[in-house]
C-alpha positions in Angstrom: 21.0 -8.8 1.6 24.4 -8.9 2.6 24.3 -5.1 4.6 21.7 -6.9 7.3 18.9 -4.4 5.6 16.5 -7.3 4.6 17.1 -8.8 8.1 15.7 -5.6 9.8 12.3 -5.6 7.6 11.5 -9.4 8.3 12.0 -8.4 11.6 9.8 -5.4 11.7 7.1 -7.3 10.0 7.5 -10.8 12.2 7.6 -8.4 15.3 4.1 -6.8 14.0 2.3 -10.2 13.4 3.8 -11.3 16.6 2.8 -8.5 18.6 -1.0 -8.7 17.2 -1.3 -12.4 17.5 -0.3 -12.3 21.0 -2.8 -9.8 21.7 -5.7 -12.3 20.0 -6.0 -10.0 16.5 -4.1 -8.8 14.0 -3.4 -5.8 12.3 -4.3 -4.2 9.5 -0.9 -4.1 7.6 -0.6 -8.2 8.8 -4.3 -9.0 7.6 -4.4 -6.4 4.6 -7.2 -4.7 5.9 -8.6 -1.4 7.8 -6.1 1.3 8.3 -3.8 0.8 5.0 -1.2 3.2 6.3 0.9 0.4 8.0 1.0 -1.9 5.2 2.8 1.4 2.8 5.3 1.7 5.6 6.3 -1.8 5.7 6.6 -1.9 1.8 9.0 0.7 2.0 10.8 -1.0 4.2 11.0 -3.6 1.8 11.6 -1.8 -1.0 14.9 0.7 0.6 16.3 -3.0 1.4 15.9 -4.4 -2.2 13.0 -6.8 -1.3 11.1 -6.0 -4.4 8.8 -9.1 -4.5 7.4 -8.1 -0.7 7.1 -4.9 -1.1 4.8 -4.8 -4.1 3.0 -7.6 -2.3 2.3 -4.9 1.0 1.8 -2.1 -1.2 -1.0 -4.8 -2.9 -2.2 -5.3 0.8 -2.8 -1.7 1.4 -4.5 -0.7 -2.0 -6.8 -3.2 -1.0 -8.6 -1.4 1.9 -8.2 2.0 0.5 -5.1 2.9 -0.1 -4.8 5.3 -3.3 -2.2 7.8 -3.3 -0.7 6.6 -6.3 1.1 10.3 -7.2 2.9 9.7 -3.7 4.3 6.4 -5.1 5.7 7.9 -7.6 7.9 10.7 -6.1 8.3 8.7 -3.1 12.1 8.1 -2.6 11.7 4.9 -0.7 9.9 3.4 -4.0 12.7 4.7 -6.2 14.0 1.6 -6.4 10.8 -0.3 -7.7 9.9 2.3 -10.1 11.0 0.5 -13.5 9.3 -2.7 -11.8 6.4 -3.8 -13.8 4.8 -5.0 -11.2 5.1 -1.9 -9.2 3.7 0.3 -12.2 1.0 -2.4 -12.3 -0.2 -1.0 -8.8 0.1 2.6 -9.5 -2.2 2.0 -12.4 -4.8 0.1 -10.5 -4.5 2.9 -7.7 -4.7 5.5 -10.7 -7.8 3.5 -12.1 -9.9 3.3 -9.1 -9.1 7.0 -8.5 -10.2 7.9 -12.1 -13.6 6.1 -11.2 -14.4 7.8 -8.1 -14.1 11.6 -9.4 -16.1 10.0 -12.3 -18.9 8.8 -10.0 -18.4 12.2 -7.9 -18.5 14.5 -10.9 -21.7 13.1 -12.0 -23.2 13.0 -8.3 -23.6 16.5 -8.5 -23.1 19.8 -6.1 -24.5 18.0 -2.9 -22.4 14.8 -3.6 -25.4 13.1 -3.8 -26.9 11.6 -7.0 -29.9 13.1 -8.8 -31.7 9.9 -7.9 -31.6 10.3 -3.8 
């Protein structure tokens, strides 16, 4: 982007894979894994600087470890931006699925939260 704003998120996120690699690992956000919460602030980032493709592609990264606060994605003015994206709607409804599943399987699991089987 002309205004310098895509400059500054490939910057953030080479400076966090730098940073990581140097010290022999890598984080989360970099390897899509363990704490998601990284990986939701770098696609915003991405996604207040128009880099739509990336930031889908992080907010991919951190539904993959956990991440599921799909209503937050969509009031979220960072994501504003991505909102009519398909592919953006495409991860709100995967977070929204997996979500839907869980109450399903704790509903059923009874008072206790365990199953009538344990």
């Amino acid at each position: 982007m002309a205004d310098g704003h895509g400059e500054i998120a490939l910057e953030v996120q080479q400076e966090c894979r730098g940073t990581h690699l140097a010290a022999g690992g890598s984080c989360g956000a970099c390897a899509g894994e363990e704490d998601p919460n990284p990986a939701v602030e770098i696609a915003a980032l991405h996604a207040i600087t128009g880099l739509a493709d990336t930031a889908v592609a992080w907010l991919r990264r951190a539904n993959m470890p956990g991440w599921k606060d799909y209503r937050l994605l969509a009031r979220d003015p960072f994501f504003a931006a991505l909102r009519s994206d398909g592919r953006f709607q495409a991860v709100i409804t995967e977070m929204d699925s997996a979500v839907a599943v869980m109450r399903r399987r704790t509903a059923s699991s009874g008072p206790s939260g365990w199953s009538s089987s344990h």
